[in-house]
C-alpha positions in Angstrom: -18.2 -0.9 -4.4 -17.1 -4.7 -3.6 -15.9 -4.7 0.3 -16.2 -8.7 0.6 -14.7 -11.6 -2.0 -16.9 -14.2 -1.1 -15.4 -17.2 -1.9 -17.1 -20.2 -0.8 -18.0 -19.9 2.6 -15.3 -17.7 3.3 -15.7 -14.4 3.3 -12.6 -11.9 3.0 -12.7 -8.2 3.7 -11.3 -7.6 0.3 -10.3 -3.8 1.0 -7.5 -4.9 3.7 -6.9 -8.0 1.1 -5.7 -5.7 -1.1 -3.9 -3.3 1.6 -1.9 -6.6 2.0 -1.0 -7.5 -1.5 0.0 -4.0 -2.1 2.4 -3.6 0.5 3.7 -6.9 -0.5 4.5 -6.2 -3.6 6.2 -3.0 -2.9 8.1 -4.5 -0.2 9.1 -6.8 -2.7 10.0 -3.4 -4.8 11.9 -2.0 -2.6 14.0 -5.0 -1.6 14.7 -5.2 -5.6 15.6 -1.6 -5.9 18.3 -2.0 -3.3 20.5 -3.4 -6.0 20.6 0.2 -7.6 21.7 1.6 -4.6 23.9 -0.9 -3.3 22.2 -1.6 -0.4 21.5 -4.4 1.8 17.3 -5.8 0.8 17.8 -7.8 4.5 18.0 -4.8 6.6 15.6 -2.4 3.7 12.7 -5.1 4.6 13.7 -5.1 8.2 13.0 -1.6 8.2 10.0 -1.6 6.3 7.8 -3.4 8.5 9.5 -1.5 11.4 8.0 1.4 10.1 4.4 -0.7 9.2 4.4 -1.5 12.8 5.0 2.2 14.7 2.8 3.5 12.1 0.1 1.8 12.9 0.9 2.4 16.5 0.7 5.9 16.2 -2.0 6.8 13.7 -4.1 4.5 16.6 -2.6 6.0 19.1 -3.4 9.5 17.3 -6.6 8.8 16.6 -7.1 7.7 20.3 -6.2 11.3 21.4 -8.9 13.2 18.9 -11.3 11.3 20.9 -9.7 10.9 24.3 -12.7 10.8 26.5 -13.9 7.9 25.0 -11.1 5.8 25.5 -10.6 6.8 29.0 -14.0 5.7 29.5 -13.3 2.0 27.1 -9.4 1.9 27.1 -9.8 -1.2 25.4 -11.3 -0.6 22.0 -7.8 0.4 21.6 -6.7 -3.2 20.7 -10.1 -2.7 18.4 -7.8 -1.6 14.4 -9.9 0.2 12.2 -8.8 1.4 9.3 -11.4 4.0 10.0 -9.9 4.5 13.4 -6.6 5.6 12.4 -5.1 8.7 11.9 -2.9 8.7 8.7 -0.6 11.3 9.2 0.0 10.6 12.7 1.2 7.2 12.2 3.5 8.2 8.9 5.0 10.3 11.1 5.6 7.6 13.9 6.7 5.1 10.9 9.2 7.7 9.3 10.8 8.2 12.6 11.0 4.6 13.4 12.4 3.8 10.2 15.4 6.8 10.2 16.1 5.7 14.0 16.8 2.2 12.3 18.3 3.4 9.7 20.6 5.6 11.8 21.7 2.3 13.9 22.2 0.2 10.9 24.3 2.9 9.2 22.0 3.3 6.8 22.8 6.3 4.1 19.6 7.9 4.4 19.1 9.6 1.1 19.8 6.6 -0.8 17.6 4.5 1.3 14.5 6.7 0.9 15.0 6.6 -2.9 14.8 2.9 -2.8 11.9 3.1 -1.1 10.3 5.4 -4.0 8.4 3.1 -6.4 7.4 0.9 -4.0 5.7 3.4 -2.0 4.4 4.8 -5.8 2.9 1.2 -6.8 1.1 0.3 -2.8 -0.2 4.1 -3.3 -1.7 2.4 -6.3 -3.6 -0.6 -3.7 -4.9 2.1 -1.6 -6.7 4.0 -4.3 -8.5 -0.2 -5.2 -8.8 -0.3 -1.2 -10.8 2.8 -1.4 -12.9 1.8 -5.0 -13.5 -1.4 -3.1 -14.8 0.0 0.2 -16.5 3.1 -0.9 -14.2 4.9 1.0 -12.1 8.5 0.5 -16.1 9.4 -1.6 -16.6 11.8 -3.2 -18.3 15.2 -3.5 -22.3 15.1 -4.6 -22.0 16.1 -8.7 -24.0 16.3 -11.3 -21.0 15.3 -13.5 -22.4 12.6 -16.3 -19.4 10.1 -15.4 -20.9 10.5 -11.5 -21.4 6.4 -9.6 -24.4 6.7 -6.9 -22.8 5.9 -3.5 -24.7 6.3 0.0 -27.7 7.6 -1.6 -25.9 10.6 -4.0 -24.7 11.0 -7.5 -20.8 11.5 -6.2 -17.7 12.1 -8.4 -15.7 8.8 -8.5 -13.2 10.3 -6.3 -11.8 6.8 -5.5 -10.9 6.4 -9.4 -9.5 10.0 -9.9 -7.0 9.0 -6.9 -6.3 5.5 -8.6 -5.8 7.7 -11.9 -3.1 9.9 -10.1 -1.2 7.0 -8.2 -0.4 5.5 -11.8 0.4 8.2 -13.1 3.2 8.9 -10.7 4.3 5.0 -10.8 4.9 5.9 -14.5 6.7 9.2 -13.5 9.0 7.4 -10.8 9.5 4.0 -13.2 12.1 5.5 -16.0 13.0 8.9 -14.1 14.6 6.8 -11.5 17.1 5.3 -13.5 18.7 8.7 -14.3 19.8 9.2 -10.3 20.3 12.8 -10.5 21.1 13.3 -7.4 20.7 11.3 -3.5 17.1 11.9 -2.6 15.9 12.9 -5.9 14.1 10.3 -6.7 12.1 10.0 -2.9 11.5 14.1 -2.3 9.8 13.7 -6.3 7.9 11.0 -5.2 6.6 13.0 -2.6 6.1 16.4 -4.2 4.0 14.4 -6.9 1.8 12.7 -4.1 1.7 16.7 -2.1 0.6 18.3 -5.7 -2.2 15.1 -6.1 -3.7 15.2 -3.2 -4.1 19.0 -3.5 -6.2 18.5 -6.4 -7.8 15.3 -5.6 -8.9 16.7 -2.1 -11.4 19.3 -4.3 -13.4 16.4 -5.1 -14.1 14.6 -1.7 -16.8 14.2 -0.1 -15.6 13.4 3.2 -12.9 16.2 4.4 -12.8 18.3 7.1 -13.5 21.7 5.7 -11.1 24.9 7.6 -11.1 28.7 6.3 -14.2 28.5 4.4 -14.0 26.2 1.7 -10.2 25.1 2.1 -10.1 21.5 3.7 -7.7 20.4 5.9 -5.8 17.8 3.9 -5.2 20.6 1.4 -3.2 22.8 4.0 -1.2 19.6 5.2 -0.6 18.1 1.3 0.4 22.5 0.4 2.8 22.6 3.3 4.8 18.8 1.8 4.4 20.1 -1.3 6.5 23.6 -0.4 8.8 21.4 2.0 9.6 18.8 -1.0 10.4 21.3 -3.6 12.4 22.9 -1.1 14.2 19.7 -0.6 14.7 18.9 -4.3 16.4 22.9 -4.9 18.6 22.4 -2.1 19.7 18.8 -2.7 20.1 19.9 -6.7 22.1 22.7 -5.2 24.4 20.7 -3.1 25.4 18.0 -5.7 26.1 20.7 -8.3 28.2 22.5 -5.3 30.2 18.8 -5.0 30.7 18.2 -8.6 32.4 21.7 -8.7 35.0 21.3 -5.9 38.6 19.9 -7.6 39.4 16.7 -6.3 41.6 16.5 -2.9 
């Protein structure tokens, strides 16, 4: 693990260093992408960091609640951001709705605007996994696997490089699959049935998930549930577009 680039006298927390240059670069992605789609990269960016913003409102706010007595108690170690202190899927939640609510007012086409948000969101899934490698964070499970790395006193699976595996791996599925446009969402709901079905199987090898229903942890239910919701989505969409390619024109 390498959580500070010292340069100097300057030292830099490289985990969020990396946070940054990732959702630069697929910010930059996106804005690109919009070309494909025929959309405007002024408002796409716009939106982006929207979203950035409420998400990181909510998945504080989120966490806040999980633990509310002790920020009644200390209301301000809510300005204090954490990336430990935040709860994930709260604040995608608060971002995604912040971004359709924008999108919605700019008159936005939403399918098209979540598939050019696709391989950007692929390659910064890509910085997260180095964020993780880099902090020792998302460890994994004690094994006695020969490729194990000793982390926090344990022979662990290198969890952190299994997930960095995985997030290239779907950049390479998104890259040439998105050219084909199948259909208006295609491209997004994939993206996220890929990241669903990953973090299914990367969530056997943590070390540091909340574990429900015996051995089944938490993440797994939530990443089982997108997973169902996004195939879902892909059948009906598929549906629909062959349904509009069959009516005769008007």
């Amino acid at each position: 693990m390498y959580p500070i680039l010292q340069i100097g006298p300057l030292a830099i927390q490289l985990p969020g260093l990396l946070l940054l240059v990732g959702f630069w670069i697929g910010t930059h992605i996106a804005e690109r992408e919009t070309a494909r789609y025929k959309l405007d990269p002024g408002l796409i960016s716009n939106m982006i960091f929207i979203a950035l913003a409420a998400g990181i409102v909510g998945a504080r706010l989120g966490y806040a609640l999980k633990y509310i007595d002790l920020y009644l108690s200390e209301p301000l170690n809510l300005l204090a951001l954490n990336p430990n202190t935040l709860s994930i899927m709260e604040g995608i939640v608060v971002g995604l709705i912040a971004a359709m609510i924008y999108a919605q007012r700019k008159g936005l086409s939403l399918l098209p605007t979540l598939d050019t948000l696709a391989l950007g969101a692929a390659v910064f899934a890509i910085f997260v996994a180095l964020a993780h490698l880099s902090s020792g964070d998302a460890f994994g499970a004690a094994t006695t696997v020969p490729w194990a790395i000793e982390l926090w006193g344990a022979d662990r699976h290198p969890s952190q490089i299994y997930e960095l595996l995985f997030a290239v791996g779907v950049t390479l599925v998104i890259l040439p699959v998105r050219k084909t446009r199948a259909f208006s969402g295609f491209i997004f709901t994939l993206f996220v049935a890929l990241a669903a079905i990953s973090r299914l199987f990367l969530e056997c090898f943590r070390g540091d998930s909340s574990i429900v229903f015996g051995s089944i942890r938490s993440a797994q239910l939530i990443s089982f549930a997108v997973m169902i919701f996004a195939l879902i989505a892909l059948h009906l969409l598929s549906r629909n577009n062959v349904e509009m390619k069959a009516q005769p024109p008007a």
